[in-house]
C-alpha positions in Angstrom: 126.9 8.9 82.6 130.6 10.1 81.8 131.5 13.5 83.0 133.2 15.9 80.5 134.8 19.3 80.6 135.3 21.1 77.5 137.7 24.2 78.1 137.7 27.1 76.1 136.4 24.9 73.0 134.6 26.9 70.5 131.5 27.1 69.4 131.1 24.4 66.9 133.4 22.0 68.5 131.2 22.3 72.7 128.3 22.1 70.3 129.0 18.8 68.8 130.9 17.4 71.8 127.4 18.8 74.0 125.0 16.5 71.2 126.9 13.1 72.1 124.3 10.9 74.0 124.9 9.0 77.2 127.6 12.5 79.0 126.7 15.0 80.9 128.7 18.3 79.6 129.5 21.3 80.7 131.8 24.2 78.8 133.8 26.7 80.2 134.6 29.8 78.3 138.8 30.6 77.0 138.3 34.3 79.3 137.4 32.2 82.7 140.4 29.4 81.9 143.2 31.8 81.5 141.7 33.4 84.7 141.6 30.4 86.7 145.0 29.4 85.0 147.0 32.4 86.2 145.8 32.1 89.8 146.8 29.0 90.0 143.3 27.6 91.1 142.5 25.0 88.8 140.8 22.8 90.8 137.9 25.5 91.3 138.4 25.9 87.5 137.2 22.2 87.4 134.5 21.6 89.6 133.1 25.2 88.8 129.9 23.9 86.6 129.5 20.2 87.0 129.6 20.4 90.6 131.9 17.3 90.5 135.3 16.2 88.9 135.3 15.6 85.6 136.0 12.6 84.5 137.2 13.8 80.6 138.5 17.3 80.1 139.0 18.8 76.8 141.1 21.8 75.8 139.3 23.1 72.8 141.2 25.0 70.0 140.2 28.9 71.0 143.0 28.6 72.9 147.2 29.1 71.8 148.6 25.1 71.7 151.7 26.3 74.3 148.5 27.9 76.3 146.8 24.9 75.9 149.8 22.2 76.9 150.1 24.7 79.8 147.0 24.3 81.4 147.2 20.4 80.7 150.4 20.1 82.5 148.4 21.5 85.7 145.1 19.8 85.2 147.4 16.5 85.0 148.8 17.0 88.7 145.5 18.2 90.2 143.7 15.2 88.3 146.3 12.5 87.3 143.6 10.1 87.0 141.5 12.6 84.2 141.0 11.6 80.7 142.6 14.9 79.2 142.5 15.1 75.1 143.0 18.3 72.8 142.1 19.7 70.5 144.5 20.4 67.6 146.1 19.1 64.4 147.9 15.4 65.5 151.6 15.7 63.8 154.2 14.1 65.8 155.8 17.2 67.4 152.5 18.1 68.6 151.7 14.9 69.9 155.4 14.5 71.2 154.5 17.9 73.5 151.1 16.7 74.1 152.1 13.6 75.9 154.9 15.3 78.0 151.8 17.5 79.2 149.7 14.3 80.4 147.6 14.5 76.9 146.3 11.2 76.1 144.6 11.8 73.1 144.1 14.5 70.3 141.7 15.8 68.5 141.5 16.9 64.9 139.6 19.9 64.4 138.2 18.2 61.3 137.1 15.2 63.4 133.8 13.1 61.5 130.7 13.3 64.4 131.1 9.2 63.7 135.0 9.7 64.7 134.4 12.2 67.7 131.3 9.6 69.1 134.1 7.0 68.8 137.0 8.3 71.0 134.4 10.2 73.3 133.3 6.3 74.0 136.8 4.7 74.0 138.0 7.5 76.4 134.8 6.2 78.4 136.0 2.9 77.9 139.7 3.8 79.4 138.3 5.0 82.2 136.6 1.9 83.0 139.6 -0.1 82.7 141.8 1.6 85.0 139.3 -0.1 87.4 140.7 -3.6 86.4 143.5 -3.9 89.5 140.4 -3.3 91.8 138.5 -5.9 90.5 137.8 -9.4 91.5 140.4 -11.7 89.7 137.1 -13.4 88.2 135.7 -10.4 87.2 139.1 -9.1 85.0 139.5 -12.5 83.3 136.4 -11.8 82.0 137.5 -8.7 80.4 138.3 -8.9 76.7 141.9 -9.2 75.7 143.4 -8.3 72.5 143.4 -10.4 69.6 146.1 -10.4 67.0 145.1 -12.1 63.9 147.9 -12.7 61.0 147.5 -13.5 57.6 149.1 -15.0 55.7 150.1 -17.0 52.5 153.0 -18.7 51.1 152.3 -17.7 47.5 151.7 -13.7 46.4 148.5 -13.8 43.9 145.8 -15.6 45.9 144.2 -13.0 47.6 145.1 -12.8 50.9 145.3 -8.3 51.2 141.7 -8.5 49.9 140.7 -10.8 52.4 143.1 -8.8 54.8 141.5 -5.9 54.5 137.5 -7.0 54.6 138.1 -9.2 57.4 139.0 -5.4 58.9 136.1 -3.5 57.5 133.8 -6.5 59.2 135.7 -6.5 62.4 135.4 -2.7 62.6 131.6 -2.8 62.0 131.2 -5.0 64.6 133.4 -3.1 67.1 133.4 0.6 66.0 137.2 1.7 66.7 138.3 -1.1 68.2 139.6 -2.4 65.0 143.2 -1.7 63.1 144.5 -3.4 60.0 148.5 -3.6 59.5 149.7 -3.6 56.5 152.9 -5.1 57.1 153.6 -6.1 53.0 156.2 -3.6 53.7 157.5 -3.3 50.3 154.5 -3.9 48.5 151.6 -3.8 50.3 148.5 -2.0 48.5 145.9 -1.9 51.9 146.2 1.4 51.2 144.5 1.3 47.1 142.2 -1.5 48.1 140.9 0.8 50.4 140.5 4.0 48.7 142.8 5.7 51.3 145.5 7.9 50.8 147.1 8.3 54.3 149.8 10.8 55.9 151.7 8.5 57.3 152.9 5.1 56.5 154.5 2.1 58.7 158.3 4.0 57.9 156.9 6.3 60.9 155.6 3.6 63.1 159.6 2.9 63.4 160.7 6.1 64.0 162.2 6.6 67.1 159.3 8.8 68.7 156.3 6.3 67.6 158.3 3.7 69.1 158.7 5.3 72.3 155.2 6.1 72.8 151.5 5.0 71.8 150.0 8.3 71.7 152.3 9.1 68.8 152.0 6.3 67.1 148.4 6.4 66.8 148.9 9.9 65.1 150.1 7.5 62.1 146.9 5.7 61.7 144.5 6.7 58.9 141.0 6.5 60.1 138.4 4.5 57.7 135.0 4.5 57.0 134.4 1.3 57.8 135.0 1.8 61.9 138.6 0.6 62.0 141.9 2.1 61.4 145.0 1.4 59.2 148.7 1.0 59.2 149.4 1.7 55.9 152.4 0.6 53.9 155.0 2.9 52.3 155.6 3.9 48.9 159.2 3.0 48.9 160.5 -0.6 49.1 163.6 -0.2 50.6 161.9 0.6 54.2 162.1 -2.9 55.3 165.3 -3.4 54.8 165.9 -1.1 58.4 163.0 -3.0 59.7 164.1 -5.5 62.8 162.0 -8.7 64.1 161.9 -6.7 66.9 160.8 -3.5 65.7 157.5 -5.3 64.2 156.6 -7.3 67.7 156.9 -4.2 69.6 155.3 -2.1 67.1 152.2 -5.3 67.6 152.4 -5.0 71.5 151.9 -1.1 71.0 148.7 -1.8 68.9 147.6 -4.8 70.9 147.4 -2.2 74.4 145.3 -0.1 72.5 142.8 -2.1 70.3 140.6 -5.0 70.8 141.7 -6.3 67.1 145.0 -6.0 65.6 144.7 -7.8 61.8 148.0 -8.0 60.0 148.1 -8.5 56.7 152.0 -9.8 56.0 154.1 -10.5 52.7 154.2 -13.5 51.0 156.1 -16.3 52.4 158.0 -16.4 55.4 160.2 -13.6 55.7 161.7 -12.3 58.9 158.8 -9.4 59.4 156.4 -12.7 58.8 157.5 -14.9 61.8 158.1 -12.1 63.7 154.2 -11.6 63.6 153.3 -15.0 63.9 155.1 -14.8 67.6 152.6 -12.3 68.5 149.8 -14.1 66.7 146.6 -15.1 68.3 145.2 -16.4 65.4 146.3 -17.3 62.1 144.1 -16.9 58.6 146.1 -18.9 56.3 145.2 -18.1 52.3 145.0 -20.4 49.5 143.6 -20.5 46.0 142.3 -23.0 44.5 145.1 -24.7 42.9 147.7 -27.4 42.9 151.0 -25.6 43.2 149.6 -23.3 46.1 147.6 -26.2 47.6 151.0 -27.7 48.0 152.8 -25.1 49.1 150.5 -24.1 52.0 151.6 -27.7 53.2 154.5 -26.8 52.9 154.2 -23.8 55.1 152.4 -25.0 57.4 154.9 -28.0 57.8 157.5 -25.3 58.2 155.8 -23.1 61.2 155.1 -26.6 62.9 158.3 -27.2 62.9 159.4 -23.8 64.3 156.2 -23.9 66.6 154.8 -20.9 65.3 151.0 -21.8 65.0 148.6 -20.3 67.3 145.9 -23.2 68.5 143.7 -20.9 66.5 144.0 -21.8 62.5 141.3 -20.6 60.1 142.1 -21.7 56.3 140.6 -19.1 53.6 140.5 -21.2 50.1 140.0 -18.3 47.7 138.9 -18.4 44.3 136.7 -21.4 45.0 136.0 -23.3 41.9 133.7 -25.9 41.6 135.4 -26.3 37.8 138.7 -26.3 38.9 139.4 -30.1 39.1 139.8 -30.2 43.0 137.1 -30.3 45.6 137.3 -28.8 49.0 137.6 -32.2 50.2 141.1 -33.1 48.5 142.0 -29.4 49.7 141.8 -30.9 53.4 143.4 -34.1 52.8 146.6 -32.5 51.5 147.0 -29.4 53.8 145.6 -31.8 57.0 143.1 -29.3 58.2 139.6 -28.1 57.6 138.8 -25.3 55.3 137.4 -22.8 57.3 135.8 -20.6 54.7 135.5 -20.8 51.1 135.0 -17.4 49.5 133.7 -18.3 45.5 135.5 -16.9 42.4 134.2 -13.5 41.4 134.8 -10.5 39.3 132.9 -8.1 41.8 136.6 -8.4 43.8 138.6 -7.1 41.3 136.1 -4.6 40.3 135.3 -3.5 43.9 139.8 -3.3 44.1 140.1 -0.9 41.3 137.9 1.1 42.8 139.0 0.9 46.1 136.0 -0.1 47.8 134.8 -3.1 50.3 132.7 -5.8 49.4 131.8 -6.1 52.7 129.8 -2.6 52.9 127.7 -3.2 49.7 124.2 -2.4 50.3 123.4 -6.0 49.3 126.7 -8.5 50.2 127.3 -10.9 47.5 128.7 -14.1 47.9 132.2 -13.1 48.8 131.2 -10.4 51.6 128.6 -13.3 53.0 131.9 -16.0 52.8 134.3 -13.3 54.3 131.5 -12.8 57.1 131.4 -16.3 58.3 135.2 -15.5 58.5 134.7 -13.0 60.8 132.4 -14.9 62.7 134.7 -17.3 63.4 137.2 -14.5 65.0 135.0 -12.0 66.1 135.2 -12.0 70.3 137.1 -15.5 70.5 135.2 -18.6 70.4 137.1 -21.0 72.6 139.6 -22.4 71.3 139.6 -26.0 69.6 142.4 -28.5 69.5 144.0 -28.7 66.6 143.1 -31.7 64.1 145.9 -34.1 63.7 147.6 -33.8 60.4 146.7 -35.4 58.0 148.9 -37.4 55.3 148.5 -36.6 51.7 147.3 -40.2 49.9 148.7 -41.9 47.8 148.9 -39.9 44.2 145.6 -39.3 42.7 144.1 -36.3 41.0 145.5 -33.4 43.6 148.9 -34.4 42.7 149.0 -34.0 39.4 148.0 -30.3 38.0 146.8 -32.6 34.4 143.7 -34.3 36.7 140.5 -34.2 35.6 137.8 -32.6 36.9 135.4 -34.2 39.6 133.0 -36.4 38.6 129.7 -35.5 39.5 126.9 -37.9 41.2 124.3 -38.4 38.6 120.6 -39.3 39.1 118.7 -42.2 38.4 118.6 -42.8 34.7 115.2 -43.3 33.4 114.3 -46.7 31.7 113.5 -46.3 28.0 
């Protein structure tokens, strides 16, 4: 049972803090902090009603911020170890001051209970893993690491944000807050519209100079979903990535990877520098197609390409979108010209482009149609790392027959027995 310390919080905020299962919390009034504050005993201050250290303190918002980053600075040299948050409105100066005060997280007053429950357990979580150097080495190997999974496609048109951004809304379901999406289309990524958001920030702050220097800033850009995950969204203006470095985006990846268990980024088309710079951090690699010659042809081309600049993770999922069992090519011949398996196939539908314009996921329908229940299978596959495979070896495209030529005819099905007259 974690031990937390709300100081001078008010009412509603120790209330809802007090109703989170699985802590044992105790409140101490704004009146009693300043006292203890301006004697200068603050470890009294923070044994004084849970008869022990606490192991998460929280400055609640009855108190002035310059009050609050005060006390914070003095509860971080009595208690380095402490997981201190506060409570206030996260804008980058704030968060700037908050982190030279030992803050490691804030707070927004207007905090969902589902989004306080979330970073009460991942502060929980923290605390557990500053426990790893102690460890037996074959206990922390069995520690979960971070997963970066990219996604990409060498055409724009097939699909790949909408698979992008539900492979996120699954991941988050599965593990609530552990979960962030990247939109890193950075001049025209729409993560944003498919997901009904409309955030603060965008990705043109996650390169400032302040997010950059620090994680506890940069998480003040992320817009919080429904769905359990966070998002990186992209900016309005197209111009931002031309001031964008390969190196900006892998350290703006390592900052995500320390902090989440999931880090999904959905890229531009093609193979642009802020592409392969993601690819270097990738874990994985979701690799769209739909369901047609010309982008049949040019994953294989792609793919030939990032073989070539060994830039393939061991872990290669292949999303054939817009599955067609009309469309003059089977999954088969799909295989036999890209020279690996098709992972998922998510089925043509006009519930995805309905479900777009309305900015919501197919994946938290009450009942999941068939492209939330294909999308799912593709979160299966990267959901907590199933060990990895070897690679199939490539296989070379046959000598011209319908997949070749965009004129083919459709796929002759197997008939029954015909009857005798």
């Amino acid at each position: 049972m974690t031990q937390i310390l709300i100081l001078a919080g008010t009412a509603a905020i120790t209330r809802r803090i007090s109703a989170l299962p699985g802590h044992q919390v105790a409140s101490v009034d704004k009146e009693i902090v300043e006292k203890h504050a301006r004697e200068g005993d603050i470890e009294t201050l923070l044994t004084r009603d849970l008869g022990a250290l606490p192991e998460i303190v929280i400055i609640g918002d009855a108190m002035p911020l310059q009050e609050a980053l005060s006390i914070g600075s003095l509860i971080d040299r009595v208690l380095p170890g402490v997981e201190l948050m506060l409570i206030s409105e996260p804008d980058a100066e704030t968060a700037l001051n908050a982190m030279r005060s030992g803050v490691r997280e804030i707070i927004s007053p207007l905090v969902t209970d589902d989004e306080l429950l979330a970073i009460v357990h991942r502060a929980a979580d923290n605390l557990s893993s500053r426990l790893k150097p102690h460890l037996a080495p074959t206990v922390v190997a069995d520690i979960a690491q971070s997963t970066v999974i990219v996604v990409i496609s060498p055409k724009g048109g097939v699909g790949k944000s909408t698979i992008a951004t539900n492979l996120a809304v699954g991941l988050g379901r599965r593990a609530p807050s552990h979960a962030v999406l990247v939109d890193l289309d950075i001049q025209f990524g729409d993560a944003a519209t498919l997901l009904d958001l409309d955030p603060a920030h965008s990705i043109a702050d996650a390169f400032g100079t302040s997010a950059a220097m620090d994680t506890l800033i940069l998480k003040t850009f992320l817009t919080a979903h429904a769905g359990g995950f966070y998002v990186l969204a992209g900016d309005d203006s197209p111009t931002v990535g031309d001031h964008v470095r390969s190196a900006d985006v892998k350290h703006l990846i390592d900052q995500l990877a320390s902090q989440f268990r999931y880090v999904v980024v959905d890229t531009g088309a093609g193979l642009g520098e802020h592409t392969l710079a993601a690819l270097e951090k990738a874990d994985e690699v979701i690799i769209v197609s739909s369901m047609d010659v010309t982008s049949i042809r040019a994953v294989r081309k792609e793919l030939d390409v990032l073989s070539e600049l060994d830039l393939l993770p061991p872990r290669r999922h292949v999303a054939l979108n817009f599955a067609d069992r009309n469309a003059g090519l089977t999954v088969k011949d799909v295989e036999t010209v890209i020279g690996l398996p098709v992972a998922v196939s998510v089925p043509r539908s006009g519930d995805v482009t309905v479900a777009g314009n309305r900015g919501e996921s197919l994946m938290m329908a009450k009942k999941p149609g068939p492209v939330a229940k294909a999308i799912t299978r593709l979160v299966d596959a990267v959901f907590d790392g199933v060990p990895p495979a070897a690679p199939p070896a490539p296989v070379a495209p046959p000598a011209p027959v319908a997949v070749v030529d965009a004129e083919a005819k459709p796929s002759k099905k197997k008939m029954g027995r015909r009857r005798k007259p």
